[in-house]
PDB file of N, H, CA, C and O in Angstrom:
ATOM      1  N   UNK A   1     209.520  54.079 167.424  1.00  0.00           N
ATOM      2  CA  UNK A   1     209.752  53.725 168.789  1.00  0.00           C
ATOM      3  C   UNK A   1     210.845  52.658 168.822  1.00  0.00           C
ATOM      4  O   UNK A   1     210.890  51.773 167.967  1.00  0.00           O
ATOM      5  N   UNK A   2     211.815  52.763 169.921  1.00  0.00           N
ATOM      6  H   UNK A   2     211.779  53.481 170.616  1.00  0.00           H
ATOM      7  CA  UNK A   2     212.810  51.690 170.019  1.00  0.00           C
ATOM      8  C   UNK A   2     212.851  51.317 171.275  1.00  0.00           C
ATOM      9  O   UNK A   2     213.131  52.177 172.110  1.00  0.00           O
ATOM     10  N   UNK A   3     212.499  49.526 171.834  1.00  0.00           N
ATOM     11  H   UNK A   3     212.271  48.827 171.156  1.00  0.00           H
ATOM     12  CA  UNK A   3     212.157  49.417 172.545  1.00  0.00           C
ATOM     13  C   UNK A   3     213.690  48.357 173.263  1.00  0.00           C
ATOM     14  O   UNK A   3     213.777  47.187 172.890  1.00  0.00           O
ATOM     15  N   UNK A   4     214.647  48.871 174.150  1.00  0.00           N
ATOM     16  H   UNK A   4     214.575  49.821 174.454  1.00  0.00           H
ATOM     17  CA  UNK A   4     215.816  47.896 174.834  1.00  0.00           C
ATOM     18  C   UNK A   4     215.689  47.370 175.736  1.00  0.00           C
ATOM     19  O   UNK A   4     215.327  47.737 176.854  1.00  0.00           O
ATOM     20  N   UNK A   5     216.094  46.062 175.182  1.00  0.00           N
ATOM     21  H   UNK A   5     216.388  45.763 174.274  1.00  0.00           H
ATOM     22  CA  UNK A   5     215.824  45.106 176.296  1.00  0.00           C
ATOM     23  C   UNK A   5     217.075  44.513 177.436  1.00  0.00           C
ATOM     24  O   UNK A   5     218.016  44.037 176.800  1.00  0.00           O
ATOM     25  N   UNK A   6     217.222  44.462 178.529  1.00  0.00           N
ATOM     26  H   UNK A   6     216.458  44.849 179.046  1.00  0.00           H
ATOM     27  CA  UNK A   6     218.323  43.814 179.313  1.00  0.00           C
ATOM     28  C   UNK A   6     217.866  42.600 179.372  1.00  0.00           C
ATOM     29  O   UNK A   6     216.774  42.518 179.934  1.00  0.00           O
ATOM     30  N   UNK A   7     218.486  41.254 178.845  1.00  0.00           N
ATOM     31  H   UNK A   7     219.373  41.321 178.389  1.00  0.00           H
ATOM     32  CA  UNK A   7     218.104  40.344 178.989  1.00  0.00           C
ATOM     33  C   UNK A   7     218.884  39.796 180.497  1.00  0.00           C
ATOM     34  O   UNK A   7     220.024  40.085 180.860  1.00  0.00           O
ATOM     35  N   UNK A   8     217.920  38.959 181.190  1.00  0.00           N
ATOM     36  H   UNK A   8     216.993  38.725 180.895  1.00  0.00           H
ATOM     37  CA  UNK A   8     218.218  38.980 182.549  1.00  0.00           C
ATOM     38  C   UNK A   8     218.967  37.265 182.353  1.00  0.00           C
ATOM     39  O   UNK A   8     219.947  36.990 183.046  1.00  0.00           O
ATOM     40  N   UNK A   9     218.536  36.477 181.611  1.00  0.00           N
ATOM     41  H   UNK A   9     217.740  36.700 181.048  1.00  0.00           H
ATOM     42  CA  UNK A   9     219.024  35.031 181.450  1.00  0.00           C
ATOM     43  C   UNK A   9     219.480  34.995 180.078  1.00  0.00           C
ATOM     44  O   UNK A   9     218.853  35.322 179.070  1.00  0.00           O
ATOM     45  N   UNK A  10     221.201  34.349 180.224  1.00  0.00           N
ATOM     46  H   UNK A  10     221.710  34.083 181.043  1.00  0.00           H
ATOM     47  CA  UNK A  10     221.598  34.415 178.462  1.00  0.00           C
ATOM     48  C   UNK A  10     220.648  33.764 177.787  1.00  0.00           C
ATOM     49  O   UNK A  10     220.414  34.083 176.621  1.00  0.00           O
ATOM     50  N   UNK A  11     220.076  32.931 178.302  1.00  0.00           N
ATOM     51  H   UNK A  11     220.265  32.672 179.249  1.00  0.00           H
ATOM     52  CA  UNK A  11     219.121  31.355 177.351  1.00  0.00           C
ATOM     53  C   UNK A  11     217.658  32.153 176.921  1.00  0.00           C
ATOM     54  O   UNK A  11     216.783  31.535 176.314  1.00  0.00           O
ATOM     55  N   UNK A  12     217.500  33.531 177.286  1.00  0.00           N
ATOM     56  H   UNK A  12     218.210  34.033 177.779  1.00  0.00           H
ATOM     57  CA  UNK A  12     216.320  34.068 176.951  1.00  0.00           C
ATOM     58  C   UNK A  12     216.299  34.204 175.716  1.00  0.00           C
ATOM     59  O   UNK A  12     217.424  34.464 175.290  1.00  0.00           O
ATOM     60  N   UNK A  13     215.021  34.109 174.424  1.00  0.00           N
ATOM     61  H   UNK A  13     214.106  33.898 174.769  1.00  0.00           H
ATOM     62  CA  UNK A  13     215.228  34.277 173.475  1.00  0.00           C
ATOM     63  C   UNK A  13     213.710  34.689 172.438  1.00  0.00           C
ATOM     64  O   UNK A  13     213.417  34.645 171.243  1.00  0.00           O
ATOM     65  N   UNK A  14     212.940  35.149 173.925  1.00  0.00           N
ATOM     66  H   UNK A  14     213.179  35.185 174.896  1.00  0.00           H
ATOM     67  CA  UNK A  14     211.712  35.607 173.222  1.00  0.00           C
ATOM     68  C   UNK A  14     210.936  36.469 173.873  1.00  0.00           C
ATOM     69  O   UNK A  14     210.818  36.294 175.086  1.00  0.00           O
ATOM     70  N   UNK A  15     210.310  37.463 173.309  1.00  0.00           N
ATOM     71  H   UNK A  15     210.405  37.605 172.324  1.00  0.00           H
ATOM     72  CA  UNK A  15     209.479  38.362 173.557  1.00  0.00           C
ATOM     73  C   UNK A  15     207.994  37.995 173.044  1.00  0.00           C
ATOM     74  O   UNK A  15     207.542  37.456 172.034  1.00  0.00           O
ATOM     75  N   UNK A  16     207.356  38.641 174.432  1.00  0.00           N
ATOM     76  H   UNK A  16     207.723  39.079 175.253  1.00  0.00           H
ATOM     77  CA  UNK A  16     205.983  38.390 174.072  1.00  0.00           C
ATOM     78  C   UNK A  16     205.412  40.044 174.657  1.00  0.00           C
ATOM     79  O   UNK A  16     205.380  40.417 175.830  1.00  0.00           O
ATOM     80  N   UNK A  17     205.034  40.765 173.527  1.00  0.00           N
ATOM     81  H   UNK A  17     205.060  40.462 172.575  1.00  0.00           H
ATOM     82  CA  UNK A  17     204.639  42.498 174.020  1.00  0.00           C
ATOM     83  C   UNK A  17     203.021  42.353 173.487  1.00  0.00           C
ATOM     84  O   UNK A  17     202.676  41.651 172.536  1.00  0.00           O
ATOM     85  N   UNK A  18     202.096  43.207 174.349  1.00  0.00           N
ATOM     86  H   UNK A  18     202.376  43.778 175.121  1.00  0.00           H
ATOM     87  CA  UNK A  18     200.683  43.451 173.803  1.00  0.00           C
ATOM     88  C   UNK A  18     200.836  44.493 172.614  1.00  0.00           C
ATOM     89  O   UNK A  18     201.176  45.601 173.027  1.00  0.00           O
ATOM     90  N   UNK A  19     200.694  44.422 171.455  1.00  0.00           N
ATOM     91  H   UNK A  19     200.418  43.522 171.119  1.00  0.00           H
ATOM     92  CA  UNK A  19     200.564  45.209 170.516  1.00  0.00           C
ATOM     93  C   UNK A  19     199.219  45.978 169.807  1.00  0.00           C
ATOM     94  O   UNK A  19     199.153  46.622 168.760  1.00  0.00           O
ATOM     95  N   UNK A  20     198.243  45.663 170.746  1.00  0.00           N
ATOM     96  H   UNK A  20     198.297  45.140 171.597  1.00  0.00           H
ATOM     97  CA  UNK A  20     196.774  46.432 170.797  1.00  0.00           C
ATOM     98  C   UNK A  20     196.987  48.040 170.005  1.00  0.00           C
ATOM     99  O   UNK A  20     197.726  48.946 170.391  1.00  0.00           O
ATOM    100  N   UNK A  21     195.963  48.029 168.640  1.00  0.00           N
ATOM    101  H   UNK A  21     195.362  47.294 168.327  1.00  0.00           H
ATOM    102  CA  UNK A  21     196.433  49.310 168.587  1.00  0.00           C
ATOM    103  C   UNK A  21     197.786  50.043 167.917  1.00  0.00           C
ATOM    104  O   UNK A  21     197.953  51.230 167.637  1.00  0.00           O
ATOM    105  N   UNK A  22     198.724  48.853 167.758  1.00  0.00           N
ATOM    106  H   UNK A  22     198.588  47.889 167.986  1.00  0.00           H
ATOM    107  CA  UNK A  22     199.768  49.069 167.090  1.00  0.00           C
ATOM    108  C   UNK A  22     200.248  48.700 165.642  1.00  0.00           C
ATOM    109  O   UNK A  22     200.310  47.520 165.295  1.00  0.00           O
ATOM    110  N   UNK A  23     200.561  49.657 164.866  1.00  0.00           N
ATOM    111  H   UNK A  23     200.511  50.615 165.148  1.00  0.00           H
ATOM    112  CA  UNK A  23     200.820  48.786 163.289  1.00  0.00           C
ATOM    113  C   UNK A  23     202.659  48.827 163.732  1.00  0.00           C
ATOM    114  O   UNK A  23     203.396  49.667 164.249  1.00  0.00           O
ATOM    115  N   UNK A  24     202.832  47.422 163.196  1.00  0.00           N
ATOM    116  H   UNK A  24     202.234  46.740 162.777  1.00  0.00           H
ATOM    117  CA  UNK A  24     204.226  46.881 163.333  1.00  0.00           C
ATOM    118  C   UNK A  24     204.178  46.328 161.624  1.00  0.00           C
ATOM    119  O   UNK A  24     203.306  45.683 161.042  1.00  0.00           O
ATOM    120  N   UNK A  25     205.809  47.009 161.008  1.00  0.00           N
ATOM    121  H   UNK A  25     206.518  47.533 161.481  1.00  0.00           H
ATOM    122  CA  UNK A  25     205.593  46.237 159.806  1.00  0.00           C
ATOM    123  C   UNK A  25     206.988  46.102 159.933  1.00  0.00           C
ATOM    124  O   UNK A  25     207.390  46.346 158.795  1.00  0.00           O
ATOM    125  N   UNK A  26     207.971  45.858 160.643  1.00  0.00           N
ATOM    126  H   UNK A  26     207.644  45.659 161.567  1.00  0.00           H
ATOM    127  CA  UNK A  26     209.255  44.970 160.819  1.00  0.00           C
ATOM    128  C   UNK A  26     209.854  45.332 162.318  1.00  0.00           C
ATOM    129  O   UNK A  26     209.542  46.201 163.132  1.00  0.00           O
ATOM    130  N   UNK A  27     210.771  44.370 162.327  1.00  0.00           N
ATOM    131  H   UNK A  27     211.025  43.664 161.666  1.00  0.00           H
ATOM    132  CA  UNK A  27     211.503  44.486 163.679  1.00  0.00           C
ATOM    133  C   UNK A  27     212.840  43.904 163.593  1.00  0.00           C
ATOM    134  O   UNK A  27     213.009  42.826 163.022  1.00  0.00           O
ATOM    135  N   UNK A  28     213.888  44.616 164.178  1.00  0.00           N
ATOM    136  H   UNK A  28     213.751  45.491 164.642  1.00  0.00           H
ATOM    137  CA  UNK A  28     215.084  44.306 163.901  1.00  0.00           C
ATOM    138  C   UNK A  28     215.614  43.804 165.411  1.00  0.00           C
ATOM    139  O   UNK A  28     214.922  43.976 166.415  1.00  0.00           O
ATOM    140  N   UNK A  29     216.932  43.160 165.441  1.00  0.00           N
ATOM    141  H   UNK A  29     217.493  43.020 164.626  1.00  0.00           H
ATOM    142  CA  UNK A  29     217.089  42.836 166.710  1.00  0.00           C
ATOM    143  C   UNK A  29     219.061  43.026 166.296  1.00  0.00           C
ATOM    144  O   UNK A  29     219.664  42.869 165.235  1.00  0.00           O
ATOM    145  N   UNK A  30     219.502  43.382 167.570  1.00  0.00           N
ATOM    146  H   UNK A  30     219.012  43.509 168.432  1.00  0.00           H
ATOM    147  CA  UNK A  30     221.249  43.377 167.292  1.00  0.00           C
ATOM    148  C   UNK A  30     221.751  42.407 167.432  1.00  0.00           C
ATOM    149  O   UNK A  30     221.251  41.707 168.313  1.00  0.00           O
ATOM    150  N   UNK A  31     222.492  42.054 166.976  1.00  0.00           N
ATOM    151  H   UNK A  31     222.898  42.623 166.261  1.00  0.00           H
ATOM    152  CA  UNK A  31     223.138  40.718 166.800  1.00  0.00           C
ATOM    153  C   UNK A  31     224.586  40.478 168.080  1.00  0.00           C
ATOM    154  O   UNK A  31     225.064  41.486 168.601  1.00  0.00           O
ATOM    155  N   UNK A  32     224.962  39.509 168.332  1.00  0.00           N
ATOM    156  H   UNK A  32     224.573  38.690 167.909  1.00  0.00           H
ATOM    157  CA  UNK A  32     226.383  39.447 169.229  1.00  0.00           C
ATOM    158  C   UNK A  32     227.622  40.500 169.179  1.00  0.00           C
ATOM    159  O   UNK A  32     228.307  41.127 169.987  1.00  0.00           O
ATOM    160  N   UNK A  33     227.497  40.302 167.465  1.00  0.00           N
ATOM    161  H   UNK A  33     226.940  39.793 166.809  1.00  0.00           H
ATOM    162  CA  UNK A  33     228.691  40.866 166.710  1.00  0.00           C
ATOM    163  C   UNK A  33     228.433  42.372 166.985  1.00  0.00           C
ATOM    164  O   UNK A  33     229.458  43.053 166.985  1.00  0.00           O
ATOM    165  N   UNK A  34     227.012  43.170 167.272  1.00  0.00           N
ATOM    166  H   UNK A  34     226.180  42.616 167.273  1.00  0.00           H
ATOM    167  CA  UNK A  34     226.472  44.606 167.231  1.00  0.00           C
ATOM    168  C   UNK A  34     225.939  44.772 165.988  1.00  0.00           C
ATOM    169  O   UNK A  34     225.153  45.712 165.870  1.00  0.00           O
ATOM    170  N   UNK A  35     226.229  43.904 164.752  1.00  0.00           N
ATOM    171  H   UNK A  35     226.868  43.140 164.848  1.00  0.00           H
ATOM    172  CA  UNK A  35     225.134  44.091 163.243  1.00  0.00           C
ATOM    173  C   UNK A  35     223.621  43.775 163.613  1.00  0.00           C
ATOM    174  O   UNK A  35     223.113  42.825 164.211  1.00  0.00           O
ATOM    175  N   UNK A  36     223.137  44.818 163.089  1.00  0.00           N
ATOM    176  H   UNK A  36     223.549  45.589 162.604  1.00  0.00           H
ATOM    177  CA  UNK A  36     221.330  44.843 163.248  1.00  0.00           C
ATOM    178  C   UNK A  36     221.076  44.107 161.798  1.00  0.00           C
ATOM    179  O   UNK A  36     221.652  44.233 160.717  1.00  0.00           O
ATOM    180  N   UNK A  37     219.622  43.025 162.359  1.00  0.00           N
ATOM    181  H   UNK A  37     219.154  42.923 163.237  1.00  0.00           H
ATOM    182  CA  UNK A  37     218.907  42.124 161.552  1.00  0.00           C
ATOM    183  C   UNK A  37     218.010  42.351 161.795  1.00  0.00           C
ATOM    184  O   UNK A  37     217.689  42.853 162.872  1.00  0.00           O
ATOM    185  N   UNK A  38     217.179  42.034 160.779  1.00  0.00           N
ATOM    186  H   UNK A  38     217.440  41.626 159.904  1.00  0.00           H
ATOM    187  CA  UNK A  38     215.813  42.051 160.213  1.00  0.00           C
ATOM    188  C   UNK A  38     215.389  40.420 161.152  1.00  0.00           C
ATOM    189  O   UNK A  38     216.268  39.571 161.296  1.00  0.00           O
ATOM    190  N   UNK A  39     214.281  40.252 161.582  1.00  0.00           N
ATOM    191  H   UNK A  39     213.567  40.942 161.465  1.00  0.00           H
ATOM    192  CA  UNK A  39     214.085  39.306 162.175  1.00  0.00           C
ATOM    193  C   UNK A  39     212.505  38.699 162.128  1.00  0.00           C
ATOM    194  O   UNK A  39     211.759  39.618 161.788  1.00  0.00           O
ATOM    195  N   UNK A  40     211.843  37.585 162.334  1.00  0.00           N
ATOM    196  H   UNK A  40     212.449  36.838 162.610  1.00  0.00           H
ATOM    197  CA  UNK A  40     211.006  37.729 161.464  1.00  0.00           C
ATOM    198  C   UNK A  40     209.801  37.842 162.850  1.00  0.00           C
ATOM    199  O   UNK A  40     210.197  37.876 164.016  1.00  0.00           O
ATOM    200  N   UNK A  41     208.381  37.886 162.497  1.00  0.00           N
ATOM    201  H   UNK A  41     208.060  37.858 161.551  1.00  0.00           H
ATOM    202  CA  UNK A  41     207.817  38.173 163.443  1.00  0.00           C
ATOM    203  C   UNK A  41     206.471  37.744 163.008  1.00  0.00           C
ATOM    204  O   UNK A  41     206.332  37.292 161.871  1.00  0.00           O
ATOM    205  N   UNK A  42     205.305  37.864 163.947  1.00  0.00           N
ATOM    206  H   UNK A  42     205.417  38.231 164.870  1.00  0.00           H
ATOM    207  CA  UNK A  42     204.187  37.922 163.807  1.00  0.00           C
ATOM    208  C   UNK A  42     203.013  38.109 164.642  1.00  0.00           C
ATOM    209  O   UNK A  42     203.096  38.164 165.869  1.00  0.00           O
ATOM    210  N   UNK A  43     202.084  38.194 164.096  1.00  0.00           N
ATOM    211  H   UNK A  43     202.017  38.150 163.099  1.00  0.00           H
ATOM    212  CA  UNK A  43     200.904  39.160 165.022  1.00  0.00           C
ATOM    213  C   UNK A  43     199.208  37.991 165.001  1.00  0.00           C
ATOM    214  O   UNK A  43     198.347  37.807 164.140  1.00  0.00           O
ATOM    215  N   UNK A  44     199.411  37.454 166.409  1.00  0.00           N
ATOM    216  H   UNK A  44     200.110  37.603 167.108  1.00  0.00           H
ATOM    217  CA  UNK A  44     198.347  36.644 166.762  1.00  0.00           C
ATOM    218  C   UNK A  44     197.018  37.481 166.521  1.00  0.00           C
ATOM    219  O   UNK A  44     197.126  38.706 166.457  1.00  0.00           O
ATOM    220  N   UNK A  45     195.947  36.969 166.403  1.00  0.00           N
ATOM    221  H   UNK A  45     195.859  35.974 166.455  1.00  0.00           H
ATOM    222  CA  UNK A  45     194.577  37.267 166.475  1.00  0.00           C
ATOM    223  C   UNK A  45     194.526  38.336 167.833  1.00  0.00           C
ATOM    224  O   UNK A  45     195.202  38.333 168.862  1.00  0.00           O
ATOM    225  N   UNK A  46     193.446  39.228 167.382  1.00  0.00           N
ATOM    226  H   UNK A  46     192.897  39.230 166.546  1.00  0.00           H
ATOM    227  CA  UNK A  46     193.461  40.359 168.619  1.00  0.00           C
ATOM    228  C   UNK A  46     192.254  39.680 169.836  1.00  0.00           C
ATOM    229  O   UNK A  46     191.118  39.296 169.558  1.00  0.00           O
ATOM    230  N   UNK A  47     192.921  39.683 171.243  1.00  0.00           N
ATOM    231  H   UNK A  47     193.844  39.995 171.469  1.00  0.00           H
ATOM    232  CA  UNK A  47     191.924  38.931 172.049  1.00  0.00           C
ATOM    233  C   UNK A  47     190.991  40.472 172.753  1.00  0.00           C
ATOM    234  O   UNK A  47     191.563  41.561 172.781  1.00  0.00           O
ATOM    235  N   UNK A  48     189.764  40.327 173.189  1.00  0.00           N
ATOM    236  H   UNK A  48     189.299  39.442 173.166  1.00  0.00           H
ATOM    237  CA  UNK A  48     189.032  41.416 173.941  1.00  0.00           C
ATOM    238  C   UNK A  48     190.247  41.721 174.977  1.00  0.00           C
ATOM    239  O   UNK A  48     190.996  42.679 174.785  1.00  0.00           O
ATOM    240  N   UNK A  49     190.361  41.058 175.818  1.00  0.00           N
ATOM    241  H   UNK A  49     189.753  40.279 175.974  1.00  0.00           H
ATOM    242  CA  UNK A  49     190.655  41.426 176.923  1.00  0.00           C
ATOM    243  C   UNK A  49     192.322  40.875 177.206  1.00  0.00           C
ATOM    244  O   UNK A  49     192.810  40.950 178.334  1.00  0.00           O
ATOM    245  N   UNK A  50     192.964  40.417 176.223  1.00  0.00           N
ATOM    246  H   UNK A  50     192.567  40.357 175.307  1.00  0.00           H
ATOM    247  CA  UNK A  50     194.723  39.873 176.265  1.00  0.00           C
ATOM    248  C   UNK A  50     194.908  41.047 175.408  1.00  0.00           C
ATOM    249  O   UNK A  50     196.082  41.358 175.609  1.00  0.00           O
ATOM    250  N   UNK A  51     194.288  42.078 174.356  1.00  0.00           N
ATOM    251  H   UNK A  51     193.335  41.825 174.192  1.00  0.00           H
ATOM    252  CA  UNK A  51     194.859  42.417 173.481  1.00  0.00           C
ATOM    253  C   UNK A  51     195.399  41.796 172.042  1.00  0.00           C
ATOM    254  O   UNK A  51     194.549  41.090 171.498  1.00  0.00           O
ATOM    255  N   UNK A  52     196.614  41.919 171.342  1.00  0.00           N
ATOM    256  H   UNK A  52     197.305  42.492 171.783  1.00  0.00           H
ATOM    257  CA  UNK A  52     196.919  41.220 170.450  1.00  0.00           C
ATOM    258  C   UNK A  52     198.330  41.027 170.729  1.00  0.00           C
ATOM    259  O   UNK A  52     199.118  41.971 170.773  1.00  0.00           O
ATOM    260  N   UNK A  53     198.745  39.503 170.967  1.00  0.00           N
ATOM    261  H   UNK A  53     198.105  38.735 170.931  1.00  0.00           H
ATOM    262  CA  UNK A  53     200.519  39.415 171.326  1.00  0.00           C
ATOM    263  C   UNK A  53     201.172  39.801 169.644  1.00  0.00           C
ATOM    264  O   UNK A  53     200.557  39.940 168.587  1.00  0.00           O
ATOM    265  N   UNK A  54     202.359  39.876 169.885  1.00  0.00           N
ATOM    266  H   UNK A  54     202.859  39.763 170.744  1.00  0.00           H
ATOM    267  CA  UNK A  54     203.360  39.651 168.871  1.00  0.00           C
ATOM    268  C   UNK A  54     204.257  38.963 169.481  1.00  0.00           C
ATOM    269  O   UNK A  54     204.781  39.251 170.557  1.00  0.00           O
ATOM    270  N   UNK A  55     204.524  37.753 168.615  1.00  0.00           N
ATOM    271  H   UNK A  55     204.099  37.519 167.741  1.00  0.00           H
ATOM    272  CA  UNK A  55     205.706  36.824 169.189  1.00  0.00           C
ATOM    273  C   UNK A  55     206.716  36.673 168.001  1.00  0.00           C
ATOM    274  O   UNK A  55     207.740  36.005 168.142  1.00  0.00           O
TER     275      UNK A  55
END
């Protein structure tokens, strides 16, 4: 799955997605230049009813 984002404010610089249910084992993000990076990530405790963030 590839998920694009329009960032609406340049100063934005984080995602917060419910990942309930989902195995994530990397995530890349494009860079200014258009080179794709490896970027680092991680997966909070799963809540009942928030799900599990990845920030």
């Amino acid at each position: 799955m590839q998920l694009t984002l329009d960032w609406q404010q340049q100063s934005a610089n984080t995602v917060l997605l419910d990942t309930r249910d989902l195995l994530i084992k990397q995530v890349y993000a494009r860079r200014a230049d258009g080179q794709w990076r490896k970027v680092p990530f991680n997966l909070a405790e799963r809540d009942a009813v928030l799900g599990r963030p990845d920030h």
